[in-house]
N, C-alpha and C positions, 0 to 999 in steps of 0.2 A: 490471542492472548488468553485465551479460556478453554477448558473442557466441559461440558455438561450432558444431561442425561435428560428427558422428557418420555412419561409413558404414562399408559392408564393399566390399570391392577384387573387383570378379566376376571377375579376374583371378588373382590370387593365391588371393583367401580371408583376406586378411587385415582383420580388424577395427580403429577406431580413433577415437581422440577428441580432436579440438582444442579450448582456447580461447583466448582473451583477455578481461581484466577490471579496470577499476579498480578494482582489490580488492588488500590484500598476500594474494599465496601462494597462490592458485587454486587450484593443481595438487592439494593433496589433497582437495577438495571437491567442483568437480566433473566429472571425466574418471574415468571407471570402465571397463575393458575387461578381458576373458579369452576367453584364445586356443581358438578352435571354441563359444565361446558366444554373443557380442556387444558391445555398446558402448554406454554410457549418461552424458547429459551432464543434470548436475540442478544447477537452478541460477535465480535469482530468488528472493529470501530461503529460499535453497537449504537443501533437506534429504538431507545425504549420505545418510541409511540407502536413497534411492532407486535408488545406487549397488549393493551389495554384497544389498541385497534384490529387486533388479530383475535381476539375476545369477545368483541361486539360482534362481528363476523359468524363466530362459531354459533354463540349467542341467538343469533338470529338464524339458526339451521343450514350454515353454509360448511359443510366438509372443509378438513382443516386442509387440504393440498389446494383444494381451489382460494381459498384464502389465503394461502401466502402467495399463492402465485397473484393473487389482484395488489396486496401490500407491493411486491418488487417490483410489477408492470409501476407500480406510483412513484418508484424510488429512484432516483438519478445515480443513486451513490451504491446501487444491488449489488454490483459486483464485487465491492468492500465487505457484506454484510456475509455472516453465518446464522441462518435462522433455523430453527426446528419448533414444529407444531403436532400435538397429538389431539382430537378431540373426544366428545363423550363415546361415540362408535367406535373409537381406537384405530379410526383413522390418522394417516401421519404423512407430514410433507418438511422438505428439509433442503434446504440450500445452501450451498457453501459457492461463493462468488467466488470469481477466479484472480480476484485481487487480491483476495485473502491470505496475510502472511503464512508462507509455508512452516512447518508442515502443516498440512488444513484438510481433510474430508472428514468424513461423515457415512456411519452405518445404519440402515433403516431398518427394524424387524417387524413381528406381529404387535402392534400398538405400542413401539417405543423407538426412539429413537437418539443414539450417542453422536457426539460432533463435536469437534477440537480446531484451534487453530491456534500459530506459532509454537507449534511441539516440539520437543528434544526427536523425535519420532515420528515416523507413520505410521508406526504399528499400534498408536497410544490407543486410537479409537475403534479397532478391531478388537483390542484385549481390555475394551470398556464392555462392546456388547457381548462377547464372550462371559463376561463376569457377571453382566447384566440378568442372562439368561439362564445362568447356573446359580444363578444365590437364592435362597430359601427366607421364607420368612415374609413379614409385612412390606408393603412397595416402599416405604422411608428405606427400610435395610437393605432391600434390591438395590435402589438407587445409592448409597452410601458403598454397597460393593463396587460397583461402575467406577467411582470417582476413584476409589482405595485403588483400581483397577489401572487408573490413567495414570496416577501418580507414581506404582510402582514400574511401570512401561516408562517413565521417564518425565512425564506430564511436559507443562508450561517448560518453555528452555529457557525462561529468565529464573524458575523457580518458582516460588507459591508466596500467597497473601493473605487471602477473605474467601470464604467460602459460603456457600447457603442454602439452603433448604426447601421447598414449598412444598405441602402434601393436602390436597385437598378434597371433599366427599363427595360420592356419586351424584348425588343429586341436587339439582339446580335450589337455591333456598336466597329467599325474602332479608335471611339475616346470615350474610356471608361473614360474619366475623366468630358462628358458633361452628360454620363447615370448614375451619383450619382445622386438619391434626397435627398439622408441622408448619411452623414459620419461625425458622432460626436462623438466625447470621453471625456469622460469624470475621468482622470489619478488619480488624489486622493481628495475625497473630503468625508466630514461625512455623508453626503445626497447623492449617486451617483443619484439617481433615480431620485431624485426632481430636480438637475441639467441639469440632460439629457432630463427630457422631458421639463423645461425650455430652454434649448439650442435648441429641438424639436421646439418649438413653437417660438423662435427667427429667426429659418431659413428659416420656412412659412412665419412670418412676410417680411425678407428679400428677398424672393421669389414674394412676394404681392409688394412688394414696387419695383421689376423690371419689372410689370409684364407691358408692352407694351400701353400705353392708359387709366391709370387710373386713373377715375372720381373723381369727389372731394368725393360723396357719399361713393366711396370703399377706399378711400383716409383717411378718417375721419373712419371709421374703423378698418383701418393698423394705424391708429393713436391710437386710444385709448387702440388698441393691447401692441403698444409700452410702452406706457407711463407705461402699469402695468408691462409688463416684463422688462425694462432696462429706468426707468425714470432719471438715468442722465446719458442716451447717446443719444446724441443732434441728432445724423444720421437720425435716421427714422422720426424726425423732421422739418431737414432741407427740405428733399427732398420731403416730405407729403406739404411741403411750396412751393417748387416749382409747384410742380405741383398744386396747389390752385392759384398759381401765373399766370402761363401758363393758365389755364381756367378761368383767368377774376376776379379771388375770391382775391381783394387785400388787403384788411382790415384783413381776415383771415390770409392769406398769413403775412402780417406785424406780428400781433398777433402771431403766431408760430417761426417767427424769432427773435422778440423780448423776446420771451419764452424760446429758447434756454439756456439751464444749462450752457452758458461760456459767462466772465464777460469782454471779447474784443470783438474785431471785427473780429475773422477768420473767421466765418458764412457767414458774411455779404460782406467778400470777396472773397469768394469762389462762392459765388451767384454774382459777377460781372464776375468771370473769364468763368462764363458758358454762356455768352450772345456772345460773339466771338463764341463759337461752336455752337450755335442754339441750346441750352440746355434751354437755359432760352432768352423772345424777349426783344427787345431792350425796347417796349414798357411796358413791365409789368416791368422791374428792376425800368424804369425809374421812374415809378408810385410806387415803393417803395423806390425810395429816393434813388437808387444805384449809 
């Protein structure tokens, strides 16, 4: 009843897990990932525990194929199950049970690995890792082609639900909740995939807009970003103003405040309460009338 995607980035180092499912609400069942361990997608009358116990596993320096193979030796039910694991070394192990509603396999490659079950098709998951292999870009967008890949190959033969996300960082860390770069879901909607890689491309935007120091040039970039993905949410407006503001740019600065989709003053107040924090100088509010 699912397609998904698991691989590590031999680039970065980054691990991660897509799917899509007509299913409500995928995302906690199953995409599993932890940054410097690996990535694991479980799913065909899916049994999460193969998540967060195929993790402890890796975890503890067990290669991901010998790990799922110890998971399904424990499982009564293995033959129902479509499991795929990648770990930190871009090792990769993957099973598709033979009870698995047809169509059902799975393609393995160098550190990634596509797998589908109940398809319109058998071809969905060859014209996954095909796409998987040819897309450019950050491992989120690699994976996000895979899925766009299954979907136009015919996908799910009930059709589509909830789709989701996980992208997470090379290395093993003490506080796994700052080694997300992607944790999105997307729980019911008639487009999962056109939502999720919109929700994709708003947490980049969101990423751009904290990133430490940024010029009005890349400022006005993460602007016009905005404006196509979420044109009435004033956020990534305000703060693209601030910082036009803080570099001198005041006219601009006014211009995108004044631009703001809200017909009060909370913008305009919220841009006074940030000059007490050194958020915004005394001198640039003042110069906009604050």
């Amino acid at each position: 009843m699912t397609y998904s995607v698991v691989a590590r980035d031999p680039e970065t180092g980054q691990l991660g897990v897509a799917v899509q499912s007509h299913y409500f609400s995928v995302g906690p069942i199953v995409p599993w990932a932890e940054a410097g361990v690996g990535a694991v997608a479980t799913q065909s009358f899916a049994d999460a525990g193969y998540g967060p116990r195929g993790l402890a596993r890796m975890r503890a320096g067990q290669p991901a194929p010998q790990v799922l193979e110890a998971l399904l030796a424990a499982d009564p039910q293995c033959e129902r199950r479509q499991v795929a694991m990648v770990d930190a070394r871009a090792r990769v192990g993957v099973h598709t049970g033979s009870l698995c509603i047809a169509e059902a396999g799975a393609v393995a490659g160098d550190g990634f690995s596509v797998q589908a079950n109940m398809m319109r098709r058998a071809s969905v998951w060859p014209a996954m890792a095909n796409a998987f292999r040819a897309a450019q870009g950050e491992l989120a967008l690699r994976l996000l082609a895979a899925l766009d890949a299954a979907e136009a190959e015919g996908g799910d033969i009930r059709g589509r639900q909830s789709a989701a996300i996980l992208v997470v960082g090379p290395e093993p860390s003490d506080e796994p909740w700052n080694a997300r770069a992607y944790e999105l879901r997307v729980e019911d909607h008639p487009e999962p995939l056109v939502e999720l890689r919109r929700l994709v491309e708003m947490r980049r935007l969101y990423a751009a807009l904290n990133r430490p120091g940024l010029d009005w040039v890349a400022a006005r970039k993460v602007l016009a970003t905005a404006s196509a993905l979420a044109p009435e949410n004033g956020e990534p407006r305000f703060w693209t103003a601030i910082a036009a503001a803080n570099l001198g740019e005041i006219a601009r600065a006014r211009e995108l405040l004044d631009g703001i989709p809200c017909a009060d003053d909370r913008w305009r107040e919220l841009a006074r309460r940030l000059v007490p924090l050194g958020m915004l100088s005394a001198q640039a509010a003042g110069a906009l009338g604050l």
